[in-house]
C-alpha positions in Angstrom: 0.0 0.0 0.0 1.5 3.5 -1.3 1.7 6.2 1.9 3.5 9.6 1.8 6.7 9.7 3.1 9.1 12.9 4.2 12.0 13.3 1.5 15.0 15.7 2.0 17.0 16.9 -0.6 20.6 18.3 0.4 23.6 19.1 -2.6 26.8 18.0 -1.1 30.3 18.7 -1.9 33.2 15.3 -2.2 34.5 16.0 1.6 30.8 15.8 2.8 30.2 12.6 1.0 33.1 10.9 1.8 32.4 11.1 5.5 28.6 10.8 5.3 29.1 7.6 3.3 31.3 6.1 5.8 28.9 7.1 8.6 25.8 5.7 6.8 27.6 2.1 6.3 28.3 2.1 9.7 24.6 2.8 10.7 22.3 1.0 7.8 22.0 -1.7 5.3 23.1 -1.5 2.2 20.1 -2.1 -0.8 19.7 -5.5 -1.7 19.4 -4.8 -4.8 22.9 -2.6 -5.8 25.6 -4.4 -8.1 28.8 -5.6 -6.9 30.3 -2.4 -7.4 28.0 -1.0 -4.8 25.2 0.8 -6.6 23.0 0.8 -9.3 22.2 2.7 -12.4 18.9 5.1 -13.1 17.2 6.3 -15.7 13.9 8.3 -16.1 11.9 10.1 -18.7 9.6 12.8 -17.2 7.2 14.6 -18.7 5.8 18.3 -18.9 3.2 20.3 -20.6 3.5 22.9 -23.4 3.1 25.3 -20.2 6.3 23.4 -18.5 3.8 23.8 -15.4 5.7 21.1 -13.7 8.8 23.0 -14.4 7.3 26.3 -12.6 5.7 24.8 -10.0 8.8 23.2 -8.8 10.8 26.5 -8.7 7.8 28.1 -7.3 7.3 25.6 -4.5 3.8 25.1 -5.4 1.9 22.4 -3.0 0.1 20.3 -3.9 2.0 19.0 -7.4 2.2 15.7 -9.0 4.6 14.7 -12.0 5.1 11.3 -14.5 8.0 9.7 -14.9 9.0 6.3 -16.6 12.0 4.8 -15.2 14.3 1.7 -15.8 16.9 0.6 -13.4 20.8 -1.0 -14.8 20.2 0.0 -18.5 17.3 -3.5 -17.9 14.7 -3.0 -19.9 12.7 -5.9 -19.0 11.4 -3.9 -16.1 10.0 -0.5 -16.9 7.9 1.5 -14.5 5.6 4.4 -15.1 5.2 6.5 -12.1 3.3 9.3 -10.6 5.3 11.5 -7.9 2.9 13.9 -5.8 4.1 16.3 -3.3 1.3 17.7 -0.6 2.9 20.1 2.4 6.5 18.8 1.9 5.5 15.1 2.0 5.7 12.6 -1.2 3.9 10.0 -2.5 4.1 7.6 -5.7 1.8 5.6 -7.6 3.5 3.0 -10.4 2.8 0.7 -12.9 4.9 -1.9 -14.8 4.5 -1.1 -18.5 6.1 -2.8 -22.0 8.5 -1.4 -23.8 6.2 -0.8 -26.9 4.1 1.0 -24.1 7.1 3.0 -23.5 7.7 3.7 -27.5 4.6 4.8 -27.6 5.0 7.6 -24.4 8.5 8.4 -26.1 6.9 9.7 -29.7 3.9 11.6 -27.6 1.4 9.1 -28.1 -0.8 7.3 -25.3 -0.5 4.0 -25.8 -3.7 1.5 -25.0 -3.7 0.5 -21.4 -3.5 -3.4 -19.7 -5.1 -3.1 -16.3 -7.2 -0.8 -14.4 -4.1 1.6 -13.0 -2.8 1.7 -16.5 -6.0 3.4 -17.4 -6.2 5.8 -14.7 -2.5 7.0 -15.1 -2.7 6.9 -18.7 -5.9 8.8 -18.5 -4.1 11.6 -16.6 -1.5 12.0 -19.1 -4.0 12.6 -22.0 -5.8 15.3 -19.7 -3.1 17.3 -18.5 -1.4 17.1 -22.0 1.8 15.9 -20.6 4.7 15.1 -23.3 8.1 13.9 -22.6 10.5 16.4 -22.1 14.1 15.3 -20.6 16.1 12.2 -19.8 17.2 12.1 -16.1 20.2 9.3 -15.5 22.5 8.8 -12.4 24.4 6.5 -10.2 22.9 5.8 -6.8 24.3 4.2 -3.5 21.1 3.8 -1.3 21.5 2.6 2.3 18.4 1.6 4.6 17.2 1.4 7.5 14.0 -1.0 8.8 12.6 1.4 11.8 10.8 4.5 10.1 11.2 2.6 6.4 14.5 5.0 6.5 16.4 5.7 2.7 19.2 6.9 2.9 20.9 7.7 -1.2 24.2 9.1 -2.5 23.6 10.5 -6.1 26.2 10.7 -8.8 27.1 11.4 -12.4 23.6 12.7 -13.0 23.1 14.4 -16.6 20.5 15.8 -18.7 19.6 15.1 -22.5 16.9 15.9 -24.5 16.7 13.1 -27.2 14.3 11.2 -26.2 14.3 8.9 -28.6 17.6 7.6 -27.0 16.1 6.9 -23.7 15.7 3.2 -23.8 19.3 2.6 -25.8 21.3 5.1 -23.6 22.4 6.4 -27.2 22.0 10.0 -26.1 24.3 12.9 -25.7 24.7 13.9 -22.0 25.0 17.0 -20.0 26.1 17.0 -16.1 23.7 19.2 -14.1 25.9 19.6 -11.2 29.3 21.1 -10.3 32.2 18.6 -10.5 32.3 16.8 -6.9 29.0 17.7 -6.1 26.7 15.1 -5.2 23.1 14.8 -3.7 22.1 13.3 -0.5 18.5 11.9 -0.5 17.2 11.1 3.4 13.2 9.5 3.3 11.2 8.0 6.0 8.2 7.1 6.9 6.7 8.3 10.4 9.9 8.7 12.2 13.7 9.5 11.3 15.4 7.8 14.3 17.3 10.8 16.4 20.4 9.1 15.8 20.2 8.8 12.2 19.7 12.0 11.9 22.2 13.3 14.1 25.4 11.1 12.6 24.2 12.0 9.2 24.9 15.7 10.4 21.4 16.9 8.6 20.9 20.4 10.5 24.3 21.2 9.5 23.5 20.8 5.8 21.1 23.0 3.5 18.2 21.6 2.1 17.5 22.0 -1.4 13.9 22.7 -2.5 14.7 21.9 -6.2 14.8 18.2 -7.5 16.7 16.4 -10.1 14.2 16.6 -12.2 14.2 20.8 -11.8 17.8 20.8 -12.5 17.8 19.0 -15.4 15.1 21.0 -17.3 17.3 24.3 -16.1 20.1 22.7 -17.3 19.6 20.6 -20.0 21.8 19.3 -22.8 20.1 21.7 -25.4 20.4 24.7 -23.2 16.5 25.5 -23.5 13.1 24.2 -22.9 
């Protein structure tokens, strides 16, 4: 059963990382599912209108907002998810389905492709109404850590670029742009109910600023074609 959940968004420097890393593998689990090298691979298509309303509401901190995304995980394409982030008074929720890669085609040349089960419909649906097209390519390299008491998630983003060719999205045969400054990372903490005093306090999270804007924000601003 989906549930909102708090998400925190800080943009850390190589120094902060390094030691926050450490800290978290001392403290939590790593993912099950990461590689052998520690992490695993992300890619997402999001989607906007002609408006770029989801652009704009992001920077203007507008609440309540909801945004699409289709995302695969280690360049797999045998596992594609469709998903629906919405954010109401700072607190996130998502709603997915598994769709097909001719699904995905479909969403990639700004069509709506039939739907397969009764969530398809509604999320599909949605898309047709709000007139939302696919706009940018999100990729990165995550190291997630967690933590059972408060569902706690704790990430360590990387490499994350920006491309507009859409039709590369399910070959990765796309030009890419990196959105951030060299050694910059970003730290994602999420949790449930509670964020356990101690997690908190190792991970140092008063001492760090919270950023408002998402990767998804920064990639539209910054994007490989230097425009919307």
């Amino acid at each position: 059963m989906s549930r909102y959940r708090h998400e925190y968004k800080y943009r850390i420097n190589t120094v902060q990382k390094n030691i926050l890393e450490i800290k978290a593998a001392g403290l939590m689990m790593m993912d099950a599912h990461v590689g052998a090298e520690g992490a695993y691979y992300i890619r997402s298509l999001y989607f906007d209108d002609y408006e770029n309303s989801c652009y704009y509401e992001n920077e203007d901190g507008t609440d309540p907002r909801a945004k699409f995304r289709i995302r695969y995980y280690n360049r797999d394409t045998g596992f594609i998810k469709l998903e629906k982030k919405s954010k109401t008074r700072g607190m996130t929720l998502k709603e997915s389905s598994r769709i097909t890669v001719g699904q995905c085609e479909e969403f990639m040349a700004g069509r709506i492709p039939g739907p397969e089960s009764e969530k398809q419909i509604r999320l599909f649906e949605e898309i047709r109404l709000r007139n939302l097209l696919p706009r940018v390519i999100v990729s990165y390299e995550r190291v997630p850590y967690i933590y059972p008491v408060g569902n706690v998630r704790v990430t360590f983003d990387d490499q994350i670029t920006a491309s507009n060719e859409i039709s590369g999205f399910l070959t990765g045969e796309y030009q890419k742009r990196p959105i951030l400054s060299l050694g910059e990372s970003i730290l994602e903490v999420k949790w449930d109910e509670l964020l356990p005093p101690f997690i908190k306090e190792c991970m140092q999270l008063d001492n760090l600023q919270w950023s408002t804007f998402s990767k998804y924000y920064l990639c539209r601003k910054y994007n490989a074609n230097g425009g919307f």
